[in-house]
PATORZA-423577 format. One record per residue: residue in one letter; x, y, z of N, C-alpha, C in turn; residue number from 1; chain. Coordinates in steps of 0.001 Angstrom, whole numbers. Atoms other than C-alpha are relative to their C-alpha. Layout:
<rs>
{'A',{X,Y,Z},{X,Y,Z},{X,Y,Z},NUM,'A'};
...
</rs>
This chain:
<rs>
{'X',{-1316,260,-572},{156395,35529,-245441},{-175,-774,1292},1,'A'};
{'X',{-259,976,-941},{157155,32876,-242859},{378,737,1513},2,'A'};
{'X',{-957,-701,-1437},{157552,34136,-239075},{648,-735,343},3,'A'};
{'X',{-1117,779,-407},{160680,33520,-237625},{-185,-1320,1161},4,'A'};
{'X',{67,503,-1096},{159591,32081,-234710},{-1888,-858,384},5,'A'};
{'X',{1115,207,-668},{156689,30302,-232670},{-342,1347,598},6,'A'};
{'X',{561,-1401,-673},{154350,33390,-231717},{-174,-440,1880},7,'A'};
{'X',{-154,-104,-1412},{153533,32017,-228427},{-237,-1649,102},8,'A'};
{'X',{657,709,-133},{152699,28481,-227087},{-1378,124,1413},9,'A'};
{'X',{543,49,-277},{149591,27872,-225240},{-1174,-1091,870},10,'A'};
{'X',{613,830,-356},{146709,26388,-223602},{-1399,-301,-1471},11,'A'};
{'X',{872,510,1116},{143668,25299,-225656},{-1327,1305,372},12,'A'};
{'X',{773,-478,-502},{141416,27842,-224065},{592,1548,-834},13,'A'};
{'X',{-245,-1161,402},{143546,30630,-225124},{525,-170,-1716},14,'A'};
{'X',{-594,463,1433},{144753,28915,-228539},{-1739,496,-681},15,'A'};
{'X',{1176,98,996},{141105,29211,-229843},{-343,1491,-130},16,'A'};
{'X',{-76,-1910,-159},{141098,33478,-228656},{1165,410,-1348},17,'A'};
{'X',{-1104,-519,968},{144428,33430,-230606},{-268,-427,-1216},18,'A'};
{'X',{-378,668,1205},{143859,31314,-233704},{-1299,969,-466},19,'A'};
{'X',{1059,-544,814},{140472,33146,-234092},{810,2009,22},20,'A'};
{'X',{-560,-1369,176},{142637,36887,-233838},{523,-462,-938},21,'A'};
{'X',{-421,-308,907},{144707,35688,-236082},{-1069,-294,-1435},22,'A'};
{'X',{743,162,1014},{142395,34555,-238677},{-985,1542,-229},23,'A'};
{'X',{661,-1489,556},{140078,37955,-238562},{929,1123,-242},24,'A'};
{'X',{-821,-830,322},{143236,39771,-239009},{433,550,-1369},25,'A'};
{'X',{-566,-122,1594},{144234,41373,-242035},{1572,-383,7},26,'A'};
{'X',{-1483,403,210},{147911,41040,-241430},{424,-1080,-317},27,'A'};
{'X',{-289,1579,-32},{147614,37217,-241328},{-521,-584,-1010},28,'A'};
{'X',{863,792,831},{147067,35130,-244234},{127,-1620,-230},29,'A'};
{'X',{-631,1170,-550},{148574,32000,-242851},{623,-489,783},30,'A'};
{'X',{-678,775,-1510},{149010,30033,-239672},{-18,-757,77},31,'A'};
{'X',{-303,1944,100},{150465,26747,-238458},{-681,94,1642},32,'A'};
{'X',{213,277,-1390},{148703,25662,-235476},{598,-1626,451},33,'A'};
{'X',{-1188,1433,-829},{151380,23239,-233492},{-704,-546,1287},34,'A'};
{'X',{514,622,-1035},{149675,20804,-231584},{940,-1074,510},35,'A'};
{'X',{-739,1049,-582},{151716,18430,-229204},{-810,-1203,306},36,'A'};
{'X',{528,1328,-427},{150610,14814,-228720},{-390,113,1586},37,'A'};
{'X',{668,-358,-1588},{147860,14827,-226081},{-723,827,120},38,'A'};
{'X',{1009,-1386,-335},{146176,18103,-227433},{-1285,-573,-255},39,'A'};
{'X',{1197,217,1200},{142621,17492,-228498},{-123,1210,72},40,'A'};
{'X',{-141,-1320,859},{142990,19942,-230910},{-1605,124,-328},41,'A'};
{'X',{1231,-172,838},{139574,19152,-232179},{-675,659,885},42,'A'};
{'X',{953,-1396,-717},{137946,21360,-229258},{177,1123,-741},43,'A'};
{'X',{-331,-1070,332},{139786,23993,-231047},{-927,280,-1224},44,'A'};
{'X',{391,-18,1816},{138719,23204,-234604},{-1703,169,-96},45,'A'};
{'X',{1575,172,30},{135176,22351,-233999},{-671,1471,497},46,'A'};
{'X',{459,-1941,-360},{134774,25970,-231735},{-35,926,-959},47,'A'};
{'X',{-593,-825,427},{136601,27248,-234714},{-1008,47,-1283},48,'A'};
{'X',{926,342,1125},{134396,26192,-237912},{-1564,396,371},49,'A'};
{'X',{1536,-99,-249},{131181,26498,-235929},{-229,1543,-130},50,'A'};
{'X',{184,-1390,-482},{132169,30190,-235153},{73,714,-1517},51,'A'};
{'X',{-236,-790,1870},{133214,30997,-239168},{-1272,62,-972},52,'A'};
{'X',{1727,161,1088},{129862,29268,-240312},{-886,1030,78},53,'A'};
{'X',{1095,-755,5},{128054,31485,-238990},{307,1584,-535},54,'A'};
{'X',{-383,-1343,864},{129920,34518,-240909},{39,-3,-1026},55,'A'};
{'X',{-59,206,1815},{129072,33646,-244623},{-3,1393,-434},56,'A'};
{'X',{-1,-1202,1146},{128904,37484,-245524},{1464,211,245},57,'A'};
{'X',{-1496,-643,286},{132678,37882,-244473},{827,-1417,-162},58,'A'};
{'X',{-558,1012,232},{134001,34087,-245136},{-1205,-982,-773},59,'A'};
{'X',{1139,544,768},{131472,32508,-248268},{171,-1484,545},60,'A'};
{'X',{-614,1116,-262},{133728,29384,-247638},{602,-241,812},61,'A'};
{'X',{-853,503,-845},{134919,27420,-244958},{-37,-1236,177},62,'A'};
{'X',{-410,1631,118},{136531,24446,-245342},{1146,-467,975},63,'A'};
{'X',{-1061,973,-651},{137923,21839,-243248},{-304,-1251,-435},64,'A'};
{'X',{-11,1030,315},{139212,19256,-244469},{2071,-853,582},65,'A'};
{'X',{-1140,933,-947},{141979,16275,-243201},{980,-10,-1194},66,'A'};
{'X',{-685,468,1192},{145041,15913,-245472},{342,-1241,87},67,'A'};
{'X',{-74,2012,-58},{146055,12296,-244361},{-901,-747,1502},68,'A'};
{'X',{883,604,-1392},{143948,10148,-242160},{788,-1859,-303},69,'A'};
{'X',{-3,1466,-162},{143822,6108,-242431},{363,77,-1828},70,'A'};
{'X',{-486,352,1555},{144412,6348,-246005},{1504,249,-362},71,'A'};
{'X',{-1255,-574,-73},{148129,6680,-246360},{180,310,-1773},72,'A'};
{'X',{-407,-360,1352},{149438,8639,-249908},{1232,233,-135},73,'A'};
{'X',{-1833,-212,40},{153044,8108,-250603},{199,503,-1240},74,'A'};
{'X',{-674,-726,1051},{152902,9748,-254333},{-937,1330,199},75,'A'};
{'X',{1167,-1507,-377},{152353,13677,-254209},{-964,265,-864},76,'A'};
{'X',{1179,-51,915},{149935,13521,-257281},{-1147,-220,812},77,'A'};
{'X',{1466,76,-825},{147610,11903,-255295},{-315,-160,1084},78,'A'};
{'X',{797,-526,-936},{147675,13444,-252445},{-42,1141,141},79,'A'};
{'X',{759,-731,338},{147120,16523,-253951},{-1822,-379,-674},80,'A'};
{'X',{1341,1248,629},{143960,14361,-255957},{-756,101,1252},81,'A'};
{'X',{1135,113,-1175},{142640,13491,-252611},{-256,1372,647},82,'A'};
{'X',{814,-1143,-840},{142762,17208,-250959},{-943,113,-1189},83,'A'};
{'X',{426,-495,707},{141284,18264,-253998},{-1604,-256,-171},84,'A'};
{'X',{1478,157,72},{138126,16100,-254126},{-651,264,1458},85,'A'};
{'X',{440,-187,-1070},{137815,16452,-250537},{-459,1510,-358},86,'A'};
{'X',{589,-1525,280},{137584,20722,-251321},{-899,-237,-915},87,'A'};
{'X',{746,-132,990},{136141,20272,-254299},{-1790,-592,223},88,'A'};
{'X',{1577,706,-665},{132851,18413,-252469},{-623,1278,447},89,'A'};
{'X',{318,-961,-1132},{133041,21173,-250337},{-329,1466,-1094},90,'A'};
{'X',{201,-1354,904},{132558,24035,-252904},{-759,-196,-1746},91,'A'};
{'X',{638,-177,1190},{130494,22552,-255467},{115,-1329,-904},92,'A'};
{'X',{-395,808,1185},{131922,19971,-257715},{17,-1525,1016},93,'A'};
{'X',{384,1296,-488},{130277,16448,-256501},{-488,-838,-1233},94,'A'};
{'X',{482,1209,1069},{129435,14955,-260018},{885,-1509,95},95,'A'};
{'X',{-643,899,-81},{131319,11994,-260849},{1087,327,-1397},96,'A'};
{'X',{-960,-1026,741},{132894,13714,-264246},{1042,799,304},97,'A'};
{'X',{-1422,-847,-390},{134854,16206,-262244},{1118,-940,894},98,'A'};
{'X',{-993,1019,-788},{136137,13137,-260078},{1060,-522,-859},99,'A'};
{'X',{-1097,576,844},{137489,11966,-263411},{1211,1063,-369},100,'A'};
{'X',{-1148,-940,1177},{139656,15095,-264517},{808,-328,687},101,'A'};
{'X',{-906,376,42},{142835,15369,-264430},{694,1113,1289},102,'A'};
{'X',{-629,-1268,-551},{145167,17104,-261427},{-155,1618,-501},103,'A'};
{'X',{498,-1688,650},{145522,20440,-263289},{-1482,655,-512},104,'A'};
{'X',{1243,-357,213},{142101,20160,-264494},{-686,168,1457},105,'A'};
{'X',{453,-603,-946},{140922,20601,-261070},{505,1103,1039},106,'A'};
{'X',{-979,-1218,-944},{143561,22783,-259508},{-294,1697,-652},107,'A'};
{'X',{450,-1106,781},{142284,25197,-262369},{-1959,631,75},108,'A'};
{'X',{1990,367,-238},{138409,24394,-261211},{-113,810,1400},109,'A'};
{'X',{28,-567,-1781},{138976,25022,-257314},{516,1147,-91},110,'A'};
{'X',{-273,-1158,-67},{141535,28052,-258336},{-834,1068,-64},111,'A'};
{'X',{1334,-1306,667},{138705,30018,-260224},{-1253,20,973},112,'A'};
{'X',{876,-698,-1088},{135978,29491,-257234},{460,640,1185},113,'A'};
{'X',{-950,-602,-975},{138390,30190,-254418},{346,1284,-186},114,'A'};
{'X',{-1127,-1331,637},{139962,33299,-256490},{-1390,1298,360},115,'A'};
{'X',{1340,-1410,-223},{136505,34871,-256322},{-1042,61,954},116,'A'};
{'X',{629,-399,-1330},{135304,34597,-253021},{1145,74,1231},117,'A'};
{'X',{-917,205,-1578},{137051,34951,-249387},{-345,-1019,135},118,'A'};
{'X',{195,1574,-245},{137695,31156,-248034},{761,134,1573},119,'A'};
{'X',{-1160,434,-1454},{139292,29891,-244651},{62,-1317,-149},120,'A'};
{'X',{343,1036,-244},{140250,26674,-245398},{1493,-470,967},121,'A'};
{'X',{-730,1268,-1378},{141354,24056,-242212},{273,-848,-700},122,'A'};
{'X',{-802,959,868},{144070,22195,-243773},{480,-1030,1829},123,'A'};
{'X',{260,1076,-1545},{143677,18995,-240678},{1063,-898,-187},124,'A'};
{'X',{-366,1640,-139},{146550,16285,-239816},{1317,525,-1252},125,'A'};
{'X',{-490,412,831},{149014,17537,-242037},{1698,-888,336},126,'A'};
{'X',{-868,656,-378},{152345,15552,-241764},{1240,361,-1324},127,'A'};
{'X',{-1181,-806,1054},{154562,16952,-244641},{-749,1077,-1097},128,'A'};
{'X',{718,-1175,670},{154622,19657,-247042},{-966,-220,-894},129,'A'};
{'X',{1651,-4,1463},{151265,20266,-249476},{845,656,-932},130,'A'};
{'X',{327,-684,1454},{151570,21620,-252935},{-593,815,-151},131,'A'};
{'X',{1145,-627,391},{149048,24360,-252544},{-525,437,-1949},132,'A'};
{'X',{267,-736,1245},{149684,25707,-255872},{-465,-1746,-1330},133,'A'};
{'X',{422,1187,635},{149424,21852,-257527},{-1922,38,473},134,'A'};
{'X',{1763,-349,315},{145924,21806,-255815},{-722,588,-314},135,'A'};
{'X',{996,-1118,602},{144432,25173,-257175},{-105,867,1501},136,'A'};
{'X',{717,-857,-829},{144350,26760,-253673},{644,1136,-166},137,'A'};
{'X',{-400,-1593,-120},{145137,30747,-254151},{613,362,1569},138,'A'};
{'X',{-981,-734,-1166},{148072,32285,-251965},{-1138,813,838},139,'A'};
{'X',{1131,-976,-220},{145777,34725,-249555},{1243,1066,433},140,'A'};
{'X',{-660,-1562,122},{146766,38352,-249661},{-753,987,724},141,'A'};
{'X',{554,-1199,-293},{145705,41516,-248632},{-1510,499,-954},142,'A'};
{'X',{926,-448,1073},{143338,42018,-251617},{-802,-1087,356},143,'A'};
{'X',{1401,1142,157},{141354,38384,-251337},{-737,70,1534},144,'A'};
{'X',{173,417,-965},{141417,38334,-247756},{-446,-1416,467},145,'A'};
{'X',{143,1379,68},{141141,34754,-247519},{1378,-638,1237},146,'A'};
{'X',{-1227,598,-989},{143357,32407,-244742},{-45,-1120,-92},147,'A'};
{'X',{-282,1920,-162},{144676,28844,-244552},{777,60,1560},148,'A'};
{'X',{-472,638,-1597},{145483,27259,-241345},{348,-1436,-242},149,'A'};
{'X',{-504,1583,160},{147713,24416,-241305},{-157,-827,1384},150,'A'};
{'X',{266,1042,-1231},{146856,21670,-238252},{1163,-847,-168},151,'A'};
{'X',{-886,1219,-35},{149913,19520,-237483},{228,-256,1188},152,'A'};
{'X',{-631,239,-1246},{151772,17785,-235035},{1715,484,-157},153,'A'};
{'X',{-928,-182,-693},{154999,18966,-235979},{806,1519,-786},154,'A'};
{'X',{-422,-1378,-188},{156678,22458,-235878},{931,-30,-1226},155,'A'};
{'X',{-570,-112,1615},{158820,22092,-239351},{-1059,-272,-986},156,'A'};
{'X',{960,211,1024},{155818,21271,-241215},{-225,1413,116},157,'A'};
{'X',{25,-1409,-388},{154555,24671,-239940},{891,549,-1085},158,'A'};
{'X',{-1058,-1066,415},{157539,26513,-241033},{308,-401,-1361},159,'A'};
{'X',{245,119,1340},{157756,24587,-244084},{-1020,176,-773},160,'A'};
{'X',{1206,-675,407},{154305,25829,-245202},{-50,1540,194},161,'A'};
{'X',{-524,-1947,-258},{155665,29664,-244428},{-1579,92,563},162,'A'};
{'X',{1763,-585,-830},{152533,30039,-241925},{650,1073,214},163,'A'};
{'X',{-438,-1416,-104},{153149,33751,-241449},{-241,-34,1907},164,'A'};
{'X',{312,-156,-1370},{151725,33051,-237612},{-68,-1178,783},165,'A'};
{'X',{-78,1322,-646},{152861,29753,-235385},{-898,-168,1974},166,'A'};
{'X',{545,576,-1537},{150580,28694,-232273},{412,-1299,25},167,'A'};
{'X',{-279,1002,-1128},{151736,25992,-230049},{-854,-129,908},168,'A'};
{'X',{478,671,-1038},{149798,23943,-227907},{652,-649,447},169,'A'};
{'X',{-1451,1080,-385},{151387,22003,-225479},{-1502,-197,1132},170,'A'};
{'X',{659,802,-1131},{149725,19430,-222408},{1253,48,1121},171,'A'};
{'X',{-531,473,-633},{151211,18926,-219284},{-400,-695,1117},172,'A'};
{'X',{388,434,-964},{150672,16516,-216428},{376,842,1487},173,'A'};
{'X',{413,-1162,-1247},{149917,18690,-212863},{1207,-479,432},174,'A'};
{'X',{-1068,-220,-1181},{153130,17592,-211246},{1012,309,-948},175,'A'};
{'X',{-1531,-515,676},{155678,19311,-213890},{-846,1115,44},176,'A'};
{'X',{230,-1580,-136},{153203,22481,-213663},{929,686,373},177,'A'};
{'X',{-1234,-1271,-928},{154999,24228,-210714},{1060,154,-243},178,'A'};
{'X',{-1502,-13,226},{158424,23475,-211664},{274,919,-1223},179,'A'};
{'X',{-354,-987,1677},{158108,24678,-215356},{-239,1579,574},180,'A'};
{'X',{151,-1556,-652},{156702,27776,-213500},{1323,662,419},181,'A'};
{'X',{-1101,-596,-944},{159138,28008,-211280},{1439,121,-1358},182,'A'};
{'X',{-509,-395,890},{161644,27691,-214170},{-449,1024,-1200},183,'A'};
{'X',{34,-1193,1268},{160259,30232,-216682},{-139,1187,971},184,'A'};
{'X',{19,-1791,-749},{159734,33397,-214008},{1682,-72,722},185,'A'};
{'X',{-775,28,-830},{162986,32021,-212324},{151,1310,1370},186,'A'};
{'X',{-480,-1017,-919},{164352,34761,-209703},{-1250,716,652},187,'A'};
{'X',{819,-952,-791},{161179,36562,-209077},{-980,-890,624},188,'A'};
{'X',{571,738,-1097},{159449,33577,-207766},{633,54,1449},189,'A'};
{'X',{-340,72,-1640},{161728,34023,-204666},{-772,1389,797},190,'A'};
{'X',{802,-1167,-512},{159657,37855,-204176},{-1493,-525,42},191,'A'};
{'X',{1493,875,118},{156284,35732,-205200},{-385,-1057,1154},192,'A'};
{'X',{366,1252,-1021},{156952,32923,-202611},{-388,752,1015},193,'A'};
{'X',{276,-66,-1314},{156669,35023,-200152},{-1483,862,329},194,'A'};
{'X',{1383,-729,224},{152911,36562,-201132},{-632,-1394,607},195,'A'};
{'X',{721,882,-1078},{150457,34975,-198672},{-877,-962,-847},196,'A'};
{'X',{1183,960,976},{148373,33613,-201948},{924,-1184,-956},197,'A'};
{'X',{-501,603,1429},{150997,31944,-204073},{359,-1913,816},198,'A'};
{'X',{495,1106,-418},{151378,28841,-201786},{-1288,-959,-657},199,'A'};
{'X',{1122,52,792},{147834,28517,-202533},{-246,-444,-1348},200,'A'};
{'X',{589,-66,1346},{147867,28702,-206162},{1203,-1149,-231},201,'A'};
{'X',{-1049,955,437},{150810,26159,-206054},{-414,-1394,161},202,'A'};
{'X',{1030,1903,21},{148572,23271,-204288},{-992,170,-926},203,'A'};
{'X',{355,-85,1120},{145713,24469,-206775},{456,-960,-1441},204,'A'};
{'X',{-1076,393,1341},{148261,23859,-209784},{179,-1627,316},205,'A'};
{'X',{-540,1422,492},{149201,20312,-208540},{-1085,-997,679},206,'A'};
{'X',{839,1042,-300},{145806,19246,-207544},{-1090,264,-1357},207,'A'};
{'X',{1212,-330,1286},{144553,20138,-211103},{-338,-974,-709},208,'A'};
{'X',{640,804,1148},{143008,18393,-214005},{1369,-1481,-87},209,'A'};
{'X',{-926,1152,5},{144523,14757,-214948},{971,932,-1181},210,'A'};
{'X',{-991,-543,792},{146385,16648,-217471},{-662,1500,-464},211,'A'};
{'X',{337,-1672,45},{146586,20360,-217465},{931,785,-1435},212,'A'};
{'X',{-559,-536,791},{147277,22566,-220610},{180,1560,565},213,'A'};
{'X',{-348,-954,-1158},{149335,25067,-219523},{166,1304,-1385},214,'A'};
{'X',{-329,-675,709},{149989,28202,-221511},{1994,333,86},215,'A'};
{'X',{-1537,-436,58},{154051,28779,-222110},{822,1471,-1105},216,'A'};
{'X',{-109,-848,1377},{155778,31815,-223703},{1586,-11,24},217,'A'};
{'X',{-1310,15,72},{159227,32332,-225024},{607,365,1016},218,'A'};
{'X',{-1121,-330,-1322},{162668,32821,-222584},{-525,1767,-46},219,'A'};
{'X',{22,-1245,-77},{162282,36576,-223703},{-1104,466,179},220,'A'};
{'X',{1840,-609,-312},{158220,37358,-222942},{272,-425,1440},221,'A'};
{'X',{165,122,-1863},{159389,35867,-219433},{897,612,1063},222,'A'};
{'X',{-508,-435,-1041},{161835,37902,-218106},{-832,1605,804},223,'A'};
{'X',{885,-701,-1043},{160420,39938,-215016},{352,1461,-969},224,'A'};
{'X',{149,-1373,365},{159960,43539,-215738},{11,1065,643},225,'A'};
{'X',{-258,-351,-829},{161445,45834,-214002},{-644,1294,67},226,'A'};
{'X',{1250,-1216,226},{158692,48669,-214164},{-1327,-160,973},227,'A'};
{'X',{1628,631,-1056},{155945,46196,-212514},{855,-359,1044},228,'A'};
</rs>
């Protein structure tokens, strides 16, 4: 089932803590990770694959692979076709025979190795909805334990792929830091301004990186709390 919402957005530091919770999770068997123009996501991905490889007794398979790059596919046959040989490299089937079959003949090839091992595959770049079930990839459940992760740039792709768990990345340049701050805590920055450190952490903030990824969370995770 599709979550309603973006779970949180983020920085890239904490996106790779979160994307790897959700993936060892049992609850999760599909997330959209929302990257905004400007992320390099691929810190994420590359941390993320290096860290799975090295768990072949609890993930046999882990695949990443791009769904559109420089090759553009405007009929969905074949660009199911192309994920397909792209996985299908990746799990076995590199003759030149299986290159020839037919759609269903390989969606029925990849289903049956996928079905019987745990997989994580990094679905990279996607830009509209996939077919999973046209390519052979198995729903993941509770029983396979298996996860897909969709990579896009835009937040309806996500949700049109029912990722059960949405991360957001977002960039920002150091002089909209403070302000967004100052707009998401609103009101209790006027009790904060007056702490002898927060000055401080405000020149910090706008003498940071050429472009700082900031972590952001919904209106309702930011109102103050009247307990602390």
């Amino acid at each position: 089932m599709a979550g309603a919402l973006v779970k949180r957005a983020m920085s890239l530091e904490l996106a790779v803590k979160e994307l790897w919770s959700c993936i060892m999770s049992k609850d999760v068997g599909t997330v959209g990770f929302y990257c905004t123009p400007g992320v390099e996501k691929i810190r994420v991905l590359v941390e993320m694959y290096d860290n799975l490889c090295t768990k072949p007794h609890v993930f046999p398979f882990v695949i990443w692979t791009p769904v559109y790059d420089d090759f553009h596919v405007n009929i969905p046959g074949d660009l199911s076709k192309k994920i397909q040989d792209e996985i299908g490299g990746k799990i076995g089937f590199t003759d030149e025979s299986w290159k020839s079959k037919t759609v269903e003949q390989k969606a029925a090839d990849i289903n049956e190795v996928l079905s019987g091992s745990r997989f994580v595959l990094l679905l990279d770049n996607i830009w509209d909805r996939v077919d999973l079930k046209q390519v052979g990839i198995p729903e993941p459940s509770h029983q396979n334990g298996s996860k897909l992760v969709f990579i896009t740039t835009s937040l309806d792709v996500s949700r049109q792929m029912e990722a059960r768990e949405k991360i957001k990345v977002v960039r920002f340049e150091p002089e909209n830091v403070w302000g967004l701050f100052h707009e998401k805590f609103g009101h209790t920055l006027l009790n904060l301004n007056r702490h002898q450190h927060i000055p401080d952490i405000e020149n910090e903030m706008s003498r940071g990186r050429k472009n700082v990824d900031l972590p952001l969370y919904p209106p309702a995770l930011c109102r103050p709390n009247p307990t602390h």
